[in-house]
N, C-alpha and C positions, 0 to 999 in steps of 0.2 A: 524347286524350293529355294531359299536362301538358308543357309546355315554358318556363314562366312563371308564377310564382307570386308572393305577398305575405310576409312573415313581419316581425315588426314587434316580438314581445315579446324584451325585452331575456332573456340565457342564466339570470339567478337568479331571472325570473316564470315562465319556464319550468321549471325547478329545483323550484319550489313548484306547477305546476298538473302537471307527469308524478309528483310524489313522490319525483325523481332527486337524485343528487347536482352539484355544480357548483364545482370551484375557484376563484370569482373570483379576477380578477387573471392567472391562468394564460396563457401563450402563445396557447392556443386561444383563449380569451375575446378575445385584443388580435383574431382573425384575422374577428373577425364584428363589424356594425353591423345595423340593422336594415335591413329593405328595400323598397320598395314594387314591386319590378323582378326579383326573380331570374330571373338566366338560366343557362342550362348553363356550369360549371365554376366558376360563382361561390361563397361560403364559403357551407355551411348549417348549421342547428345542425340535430343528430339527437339522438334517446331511444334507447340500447342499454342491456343489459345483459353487463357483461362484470368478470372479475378486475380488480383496481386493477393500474395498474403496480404491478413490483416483489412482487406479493401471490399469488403465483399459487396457494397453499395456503389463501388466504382465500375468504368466498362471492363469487359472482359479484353483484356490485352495479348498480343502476338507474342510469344516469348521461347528463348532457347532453355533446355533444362536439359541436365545429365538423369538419363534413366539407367536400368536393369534389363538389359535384353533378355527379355522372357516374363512372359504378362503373369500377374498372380492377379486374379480375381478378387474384389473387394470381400468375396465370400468365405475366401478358400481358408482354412486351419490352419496353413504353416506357408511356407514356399517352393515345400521343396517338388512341386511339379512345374517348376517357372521353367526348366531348361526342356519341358517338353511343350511350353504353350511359345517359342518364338515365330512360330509363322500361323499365320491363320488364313485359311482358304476361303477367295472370293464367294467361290460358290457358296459355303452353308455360314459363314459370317456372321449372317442374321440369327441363325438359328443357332448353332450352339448356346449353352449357356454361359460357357466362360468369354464368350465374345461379344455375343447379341447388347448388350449394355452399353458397352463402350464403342462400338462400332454408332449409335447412336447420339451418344453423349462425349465418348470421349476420344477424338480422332486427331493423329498428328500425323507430323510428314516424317521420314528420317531418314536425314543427310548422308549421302553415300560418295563417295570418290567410282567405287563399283563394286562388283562382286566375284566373287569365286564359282566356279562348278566343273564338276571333274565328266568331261565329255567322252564319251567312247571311242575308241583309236581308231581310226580307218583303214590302219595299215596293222590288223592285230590285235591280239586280246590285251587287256588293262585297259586304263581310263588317260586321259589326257590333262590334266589340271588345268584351268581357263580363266584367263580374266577379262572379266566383261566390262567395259567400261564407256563411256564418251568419246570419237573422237575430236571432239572439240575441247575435251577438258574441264566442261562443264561439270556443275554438280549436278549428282540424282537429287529425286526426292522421293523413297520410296513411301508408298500409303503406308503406314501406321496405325495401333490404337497403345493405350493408355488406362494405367489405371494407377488407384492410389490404396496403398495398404495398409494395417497395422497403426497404430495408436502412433508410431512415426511417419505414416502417412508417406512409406516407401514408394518412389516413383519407377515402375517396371511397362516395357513395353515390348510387342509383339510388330511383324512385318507380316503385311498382306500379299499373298501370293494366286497366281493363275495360272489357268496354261500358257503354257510359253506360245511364242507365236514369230512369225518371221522367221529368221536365219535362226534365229532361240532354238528352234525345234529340233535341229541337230546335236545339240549341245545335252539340252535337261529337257523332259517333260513339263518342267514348269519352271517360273521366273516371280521373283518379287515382281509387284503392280507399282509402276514408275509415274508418276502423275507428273503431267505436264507443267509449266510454268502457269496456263493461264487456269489450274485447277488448284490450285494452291487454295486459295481464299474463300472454295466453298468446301472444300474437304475440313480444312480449320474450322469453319464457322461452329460454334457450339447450338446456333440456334437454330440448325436445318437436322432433321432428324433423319431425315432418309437419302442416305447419300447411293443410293442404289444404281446410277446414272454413272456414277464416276468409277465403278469396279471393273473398268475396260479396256484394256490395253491399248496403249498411244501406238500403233508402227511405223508413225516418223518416228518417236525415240526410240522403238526399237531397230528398224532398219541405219540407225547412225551410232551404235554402237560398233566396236572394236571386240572381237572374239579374239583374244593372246595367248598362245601356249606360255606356260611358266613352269618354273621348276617344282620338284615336289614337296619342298621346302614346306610350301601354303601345305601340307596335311599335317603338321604339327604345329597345335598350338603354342608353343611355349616362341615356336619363331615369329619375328617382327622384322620391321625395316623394308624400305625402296626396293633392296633385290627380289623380294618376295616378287614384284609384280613386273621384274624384269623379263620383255620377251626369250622364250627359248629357241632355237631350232628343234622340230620335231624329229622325231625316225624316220621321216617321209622324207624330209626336208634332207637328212643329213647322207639320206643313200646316194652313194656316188653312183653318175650315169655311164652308162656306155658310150656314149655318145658329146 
């Protein structure tokens, strides 16, 4: 799953590394800072393509938006089941109701530095806190979807998830779906409906990640900052040898 992620580039490096548009200054831009901690319902920036306001006769353009991590369905009564809809599984996607929709019509990318997941110890019961990232320092771009709420037309989004795969497999059962650079542009498209093809895990991107013990700091939300995602030594690591 992802439940906890990193994202760190400010919305106009983003702007320039998806090729999107981005109103500095704009409402959304004041509603995001960068983060070493996201948790569910917190602000995220997302990659859609969609009409500009007000343009609705114009092309559908590539643009960065600050969302609500945690999908509310165009349908739903209220919000308050948004912090249980932030992941949605490749497998049934199509088929839930609160997904099936926007998995069709409304799909984005969203910008990740990396991600969190607490691994099982090797050396021991408890878990191992982990950060999953690039070693190249590249951005993610995890599959997304999208929707829009309420009479303010509330922008909240969900992260697609699968079985983990690769080295992943030690770690978590399962992993956000990281789409490649050269998937970007059909996963955006609004006008392809069945993006069925791209719900597949890359293992080049995942064999070139970095699996990093970190401290345990990353299990409370209220903490932020760089240290969070500072390598630790392990209990493996820190037992002295005989030799």
């Amino acid at each position: 799953m992802c439940g906890r992620y990193v994202a760190t580039r400010g919305l106009d490096d983003l702007a320039a590394e998806f090729e999107a548009g981005f109103e500095a200054g704009g409402t959304a831009g004041s509603a995001w800072r960068p983060d070493h901690n996201i948790a569910p319902t917190d602000a995220v920036p997302v990659v859609l393509t969609r009409h500009r306001s007000g343009d609705r006769d114009g092309p559908a353009v590539r643009q960065v938006r600050v969302a609500r991590w945690g999908l509310v369905p165009s349908w739903a009564p209220d919000t308050r089941r948004a912090g249980k809809l932030i992941n949605a599984r490749a497998e049934t996607v199509a088929e839930l109701p609160a997904f099936r929709s926007a998995v069709r019509r409304r799909r984005c990318l969203v910008p990740a530095d990396g991600w969190y997941e607490w691994a099982p110890r090797p050396d021991g019961p408890g878990r191992q806190p982990t950060y999953l990232t690039p070693l190249s320092g590249e951005v993610l771009a995890f599959a997304g979807l999208y929707e829009l709420w309420g009479p303010d037309r509330l922008l909240t989004s969900s992260i697609i998830t699968t079985a983990a795969a690769g080295q992943l497999v030690a770690v978590h059962h399962r992993m956000p779906l990281v789409l490649p650079r050269e998937s970007w542009a059909a996963w955006l498209d609004p006008g392809r409906a069945d993006a069925t093809d791209l719900l597949v895990p890359d293992l080049g991107l995942v064999d070139r990640l970095e699996l990093r013990p970190v401290g345990p700091a990353v299990g409370n939300v209220a903490n932020d900052g760089p240290g969070l995602v500072e390598r630790v030594r392990t209990p493996a690591e820190a037992a002295p040898t005989l030799f």
